[in-house]
C-alpha positions in Angstrom: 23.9 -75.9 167.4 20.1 -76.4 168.0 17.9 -73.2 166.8 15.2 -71.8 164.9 13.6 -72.7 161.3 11.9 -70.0 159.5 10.7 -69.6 155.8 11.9 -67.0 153.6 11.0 -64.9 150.9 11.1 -66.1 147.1 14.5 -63.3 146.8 16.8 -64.2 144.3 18.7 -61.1 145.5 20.0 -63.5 148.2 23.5 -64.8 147.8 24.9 -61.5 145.6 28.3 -59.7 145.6 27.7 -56.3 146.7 27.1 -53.7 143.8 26.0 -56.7 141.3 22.6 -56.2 139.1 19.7 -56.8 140.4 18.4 -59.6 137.8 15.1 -59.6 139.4 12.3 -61.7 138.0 14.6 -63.6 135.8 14.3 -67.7 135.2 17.0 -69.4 137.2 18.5 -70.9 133.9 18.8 -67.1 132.9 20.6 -66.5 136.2 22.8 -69.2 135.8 24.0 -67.4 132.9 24.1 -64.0 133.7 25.1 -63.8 137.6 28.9 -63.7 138.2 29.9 -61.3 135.4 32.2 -58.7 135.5 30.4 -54.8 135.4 29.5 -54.2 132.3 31.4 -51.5 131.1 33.0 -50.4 127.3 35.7 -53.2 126.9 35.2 -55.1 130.0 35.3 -59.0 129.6 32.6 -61.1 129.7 33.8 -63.3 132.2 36.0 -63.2 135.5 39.3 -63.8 135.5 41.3 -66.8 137.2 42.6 -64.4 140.1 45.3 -66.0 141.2 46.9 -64.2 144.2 47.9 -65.1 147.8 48.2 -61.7 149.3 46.2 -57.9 148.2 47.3 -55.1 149.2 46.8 -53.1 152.7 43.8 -51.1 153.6 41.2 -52.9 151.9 38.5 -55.3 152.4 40.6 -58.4 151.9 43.9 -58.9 153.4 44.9 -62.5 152.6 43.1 -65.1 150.3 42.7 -68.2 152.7 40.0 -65.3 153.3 38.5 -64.1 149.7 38.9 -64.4 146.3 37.5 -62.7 143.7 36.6 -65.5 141.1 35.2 -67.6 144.6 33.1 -64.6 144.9 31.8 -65.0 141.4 30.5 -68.6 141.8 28.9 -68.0 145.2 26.8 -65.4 143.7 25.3 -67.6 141.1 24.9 -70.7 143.5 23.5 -68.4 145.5 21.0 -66.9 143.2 20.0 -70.6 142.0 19.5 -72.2 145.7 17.7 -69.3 147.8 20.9 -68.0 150.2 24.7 -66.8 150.7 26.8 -69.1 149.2 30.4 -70.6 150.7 32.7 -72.5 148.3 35.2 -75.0 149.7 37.9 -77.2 148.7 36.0 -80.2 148.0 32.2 -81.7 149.0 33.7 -83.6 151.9 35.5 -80.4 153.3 31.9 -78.8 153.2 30.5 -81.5 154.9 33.0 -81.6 157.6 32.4 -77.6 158.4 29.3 -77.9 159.0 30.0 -81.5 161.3 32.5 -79.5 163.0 30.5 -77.0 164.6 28.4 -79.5 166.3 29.7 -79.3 170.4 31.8 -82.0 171.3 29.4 -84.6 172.8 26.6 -83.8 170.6 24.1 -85.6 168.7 23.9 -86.1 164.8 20.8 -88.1 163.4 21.9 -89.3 159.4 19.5 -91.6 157.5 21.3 -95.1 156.5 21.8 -94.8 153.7 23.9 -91.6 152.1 27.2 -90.7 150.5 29.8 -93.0 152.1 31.9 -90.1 152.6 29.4 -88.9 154.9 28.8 -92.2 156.7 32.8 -92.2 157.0 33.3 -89.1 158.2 30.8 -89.5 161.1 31.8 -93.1 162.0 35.5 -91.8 162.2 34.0 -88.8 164.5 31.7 -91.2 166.6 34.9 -93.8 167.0 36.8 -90.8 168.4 33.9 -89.7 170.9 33.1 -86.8 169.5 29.6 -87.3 168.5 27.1 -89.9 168.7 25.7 -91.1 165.5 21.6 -91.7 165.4 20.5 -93.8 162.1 17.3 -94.0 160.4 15.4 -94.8 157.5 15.3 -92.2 154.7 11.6 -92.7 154.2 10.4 -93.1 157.3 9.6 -89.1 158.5 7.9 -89.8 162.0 11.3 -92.0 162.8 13.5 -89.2 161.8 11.3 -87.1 163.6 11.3 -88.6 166.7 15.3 -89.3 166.4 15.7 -85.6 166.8 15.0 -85.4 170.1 18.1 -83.8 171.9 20.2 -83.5 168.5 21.9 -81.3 167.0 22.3 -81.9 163.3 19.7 -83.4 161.1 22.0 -84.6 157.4 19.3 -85.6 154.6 19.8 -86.7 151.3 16.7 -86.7 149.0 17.5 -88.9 146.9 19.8 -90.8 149.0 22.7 -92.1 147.3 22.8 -95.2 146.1 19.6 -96.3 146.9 17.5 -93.2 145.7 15.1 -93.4 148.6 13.3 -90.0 148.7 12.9 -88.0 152.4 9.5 -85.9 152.7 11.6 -82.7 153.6 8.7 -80.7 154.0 7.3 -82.9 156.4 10.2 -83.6 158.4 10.5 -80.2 158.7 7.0 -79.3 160.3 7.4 -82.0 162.1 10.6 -80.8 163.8 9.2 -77.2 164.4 5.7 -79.1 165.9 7.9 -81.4 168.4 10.7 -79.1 168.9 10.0 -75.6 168.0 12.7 -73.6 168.8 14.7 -76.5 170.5 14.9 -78.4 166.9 18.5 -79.2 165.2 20.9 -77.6 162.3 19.3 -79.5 159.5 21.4 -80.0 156.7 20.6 -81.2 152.8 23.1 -83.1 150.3 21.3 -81.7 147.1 24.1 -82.7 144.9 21.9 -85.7 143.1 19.2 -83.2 142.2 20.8 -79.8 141.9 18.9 -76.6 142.3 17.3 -77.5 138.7 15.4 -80.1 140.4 14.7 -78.8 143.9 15.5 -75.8 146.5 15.4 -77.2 150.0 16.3 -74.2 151.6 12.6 -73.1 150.6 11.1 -76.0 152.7 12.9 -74.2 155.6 16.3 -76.4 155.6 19.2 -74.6 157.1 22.0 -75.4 154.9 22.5 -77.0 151.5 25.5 -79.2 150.6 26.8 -79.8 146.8 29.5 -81.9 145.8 30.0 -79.0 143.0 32.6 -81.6 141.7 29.4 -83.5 140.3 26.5 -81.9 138.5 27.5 -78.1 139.3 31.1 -78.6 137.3 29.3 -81.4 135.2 32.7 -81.9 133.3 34.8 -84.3 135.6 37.8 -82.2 135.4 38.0 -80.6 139.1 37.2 -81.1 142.5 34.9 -78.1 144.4 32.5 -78.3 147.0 29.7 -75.5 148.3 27.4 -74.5 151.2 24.4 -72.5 150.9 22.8 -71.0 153.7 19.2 -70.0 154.5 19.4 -66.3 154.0 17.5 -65.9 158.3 20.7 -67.5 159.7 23.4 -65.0 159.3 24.7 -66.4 162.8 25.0 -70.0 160.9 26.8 -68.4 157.5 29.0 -66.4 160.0 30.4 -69.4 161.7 30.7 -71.5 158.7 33.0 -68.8 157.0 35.2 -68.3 160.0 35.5 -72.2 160.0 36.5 -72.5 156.4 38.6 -69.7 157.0 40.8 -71.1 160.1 40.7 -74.4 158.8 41.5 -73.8 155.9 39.0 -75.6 153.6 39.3 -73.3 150.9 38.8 -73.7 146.9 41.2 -73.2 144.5 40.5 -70.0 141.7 41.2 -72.6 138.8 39.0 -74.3 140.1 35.8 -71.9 141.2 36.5 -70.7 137.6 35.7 -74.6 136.0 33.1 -75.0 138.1 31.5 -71.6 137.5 31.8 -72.0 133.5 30.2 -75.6 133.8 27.4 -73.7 136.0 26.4 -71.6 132.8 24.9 -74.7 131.0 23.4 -76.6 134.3 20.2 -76.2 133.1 20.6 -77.4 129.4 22.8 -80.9 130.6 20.5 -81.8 133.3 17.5 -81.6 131.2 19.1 -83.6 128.5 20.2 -86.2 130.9 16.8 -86.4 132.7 14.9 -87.1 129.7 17.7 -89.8 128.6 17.2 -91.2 132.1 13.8 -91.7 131.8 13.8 -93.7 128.3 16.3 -95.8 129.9 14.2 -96.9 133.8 11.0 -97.6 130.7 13.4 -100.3 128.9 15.8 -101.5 132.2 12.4 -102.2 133.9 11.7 -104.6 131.0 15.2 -106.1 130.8 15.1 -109.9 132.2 18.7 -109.2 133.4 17.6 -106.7 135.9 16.2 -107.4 139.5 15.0 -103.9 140.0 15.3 -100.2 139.0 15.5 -97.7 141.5 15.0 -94.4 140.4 13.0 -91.3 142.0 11.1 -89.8 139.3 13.7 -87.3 138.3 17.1 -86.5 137.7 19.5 -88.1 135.8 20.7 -90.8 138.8 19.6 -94.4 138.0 20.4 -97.5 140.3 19.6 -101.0 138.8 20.1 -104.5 140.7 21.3 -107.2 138.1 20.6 -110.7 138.1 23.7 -112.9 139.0 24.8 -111.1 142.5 28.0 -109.3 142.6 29.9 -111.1 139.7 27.2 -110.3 137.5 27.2 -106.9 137.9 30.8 -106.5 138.0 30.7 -108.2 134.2 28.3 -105.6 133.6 30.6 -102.5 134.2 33.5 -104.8 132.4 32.0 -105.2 129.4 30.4 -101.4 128.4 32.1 -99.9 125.7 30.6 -96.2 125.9 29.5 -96.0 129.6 32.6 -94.9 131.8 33.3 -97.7 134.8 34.3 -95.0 137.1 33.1 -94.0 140.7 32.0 -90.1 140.2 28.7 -88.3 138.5 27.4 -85.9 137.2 29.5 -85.0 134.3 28.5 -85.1 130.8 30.1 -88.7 130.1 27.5 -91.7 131.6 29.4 -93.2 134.3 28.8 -97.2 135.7 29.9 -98.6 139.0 29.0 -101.2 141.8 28.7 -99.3 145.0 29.5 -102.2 147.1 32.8 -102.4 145.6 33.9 -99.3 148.2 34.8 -100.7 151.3 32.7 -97.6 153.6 29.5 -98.6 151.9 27.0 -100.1 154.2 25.9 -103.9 154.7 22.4 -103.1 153.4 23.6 -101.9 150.0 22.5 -104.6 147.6 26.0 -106.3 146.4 24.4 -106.5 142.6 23.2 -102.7 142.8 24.8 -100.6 140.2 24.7 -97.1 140.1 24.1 -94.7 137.3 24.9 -91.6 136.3 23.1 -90.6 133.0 25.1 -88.1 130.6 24.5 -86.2 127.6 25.3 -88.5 124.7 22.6 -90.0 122.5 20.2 -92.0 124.7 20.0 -94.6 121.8 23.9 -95.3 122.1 23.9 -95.6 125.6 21.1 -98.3 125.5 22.8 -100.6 122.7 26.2 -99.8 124.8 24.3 -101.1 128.4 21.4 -103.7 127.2 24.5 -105.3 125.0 26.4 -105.2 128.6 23.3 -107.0 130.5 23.0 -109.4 128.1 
């Protein structure tokens, strides 16, 4: 799985459905508006059908629809557009995790920093227990570790921020520091960008391979579906090729209901995460001055917060009890603020403060959601 890294042109022609506009030299908010549109012609609609089919007819480019699907098609040409490369939807954020897992040889090396998505740290641990892969972990922050761990590996996972503990990976450093060590010998390096979305940050433009969203999250932004989404550096056409094929044979595929949800909650990315952001920030100025709280974690952008109460595990369980407006629930991203203690999940790691909260910062008013969360801490 080990190969090349290359930069690659500032093209947001990457990632389209053959025969689409151009759109060149528009604003990725415009993009995320006009990309995945029907033609534009005299009575058309303005947006693409749910296609709901299982079977086309012979003789054309699509046979069967664990293959293609037209509304599918759609999304991946905005996600696309907004991350820098070809874009592959799947069934859910852990399915498109998993395809790109799976194509690492059986005996082969995986290096993961400590702290990520459980889901990830699941998957592998149920991987490594079965001797398919050996599991290298390090510290998100700690580049010249991660570095060094690469030595003989084959896939490189980052978050940045990591989730829950919003440490942030210098991704541009780890990756000159994996074509100085290893050149052409260096792993598949893959990037969760779910917390931060394309909005915040394109990691296929600091030379990362692939790019992972849970498109239930921030992408959908509505919690009302379940989606996931690879996006591949436009130079590795041998890397989209086998990701396809695996989605296709194991079948890992989304639903059209659902491409079409998250594809209409796409169209207003932009607008929620800059709302939330800026309601994010008001609320690290005042948690950072609450007496209830131990700590505030948060990266400097985004709309992710994490907050370590005083009191231990009780306390911030009484926390998520007692909100009114805040949503105690485990997912993000959507336009309702959601609350939960991460250590409440069984495959979360030891190191995981128990008292660590973690929150996802909506749309509503910012002033509501502090009365709501400093009546909750107090």
């Amino acid at each position: 799985m080990s190969d090349t890294s290359s930069t690659h042109p500032d093209d947001d022609s990457v990632g389209r459905t053959p025969g689409s506009r151009p759109h060149a030299g528009l604003q990725p908010s415009t993009r995320a508006v006009a990309l995945g549109r029907p033609a534009r012609t005299p009575g058309a609609p303005v947006n693409v059908p749910v296609t709901l089919t299982s079977t086309y007819l012979a003789d054309g480019a699509v046979t069967y629809a664990r293959v293609s699907n037209p509304t599918w098609e759609a999304l991946e040409e905005v996600l696309g557009s907004l991350e820098g490369g070809p874009a592959l939807t799947f069934s859910s954020g852990m399915a498109a995790i998993a395809a790109v897992v799976g194509l690492v040889p059986v005996g082969g090396v995986v290096v993961v920093p400590r702290h990520v998505y459980n889901g990830t740290t699941g998957l592998l641990a149920e991987r490594e227990a079965a001797g398919a892969l050996t599991v290298r972990r390090v510290e998100a922050e700690d580049l010249g570790g991660i570095v060094e761990a690469c030595d003989g590996a084959d896939l490189l996972i980052l978050e940045s921020p990591t989730n829950p503990m919003m440490e942030l990976t210098d991704v541009v450093g780890v990756m000159r520091g994996l074509r100085t060590r290893y050149g052409v010998g260096r792993p598949v390096v893959l990037c969760d960008n779910t917390f931060a979305t394309p909005v915040a940050q394109q990691p296929l433009r600091w030379g990362v391979d692939v790019v992972v969203h849970s498109a239930t999250k921030y992408l959908a932004g509505h919690s009302d579906t379940v989606l996931g989404a690879l996006v591949v550096a436009p130079e590795r056409d041998d890397l989209l090729g086998r990701l396809r094929t695996y989605r296709t044979l194991h079948g890992a595929i989304p639903g059209p209901m659902e491409a079409w949800l998250v594809l209409r909650g796409v169209r207003t990315l932009h607008l929620r995460v800059e709302r939330a952001t800026a309601t994010a920030e008001l609320l690290v100025d005042r948690l950072e001055e609450h007496p209830a709280v131990e700590r505030v974690r948060y990266p400097g952008f985004g709309a992710m917060v994490s907050i370590e109460v005083v009191g231990g595990a009780d306390a911030a369980e009484a926390v998520c009890a007692a909100v009114q407006l805040w949503t105690h629930s485990t997912s993000l991203g959507g336009v309702e603020s959601q609350i939960e203690r991460r250590r409440r999940h069984p495959l979360e790691v030891a190191s995981v403060p128990v008292n660590l909260l973690r929150l996802s910062v909506g749309i509503e008013d910012p002033q509501d959601l502090w009365a709501d969360l400093s009546a909750a801490l107090g």
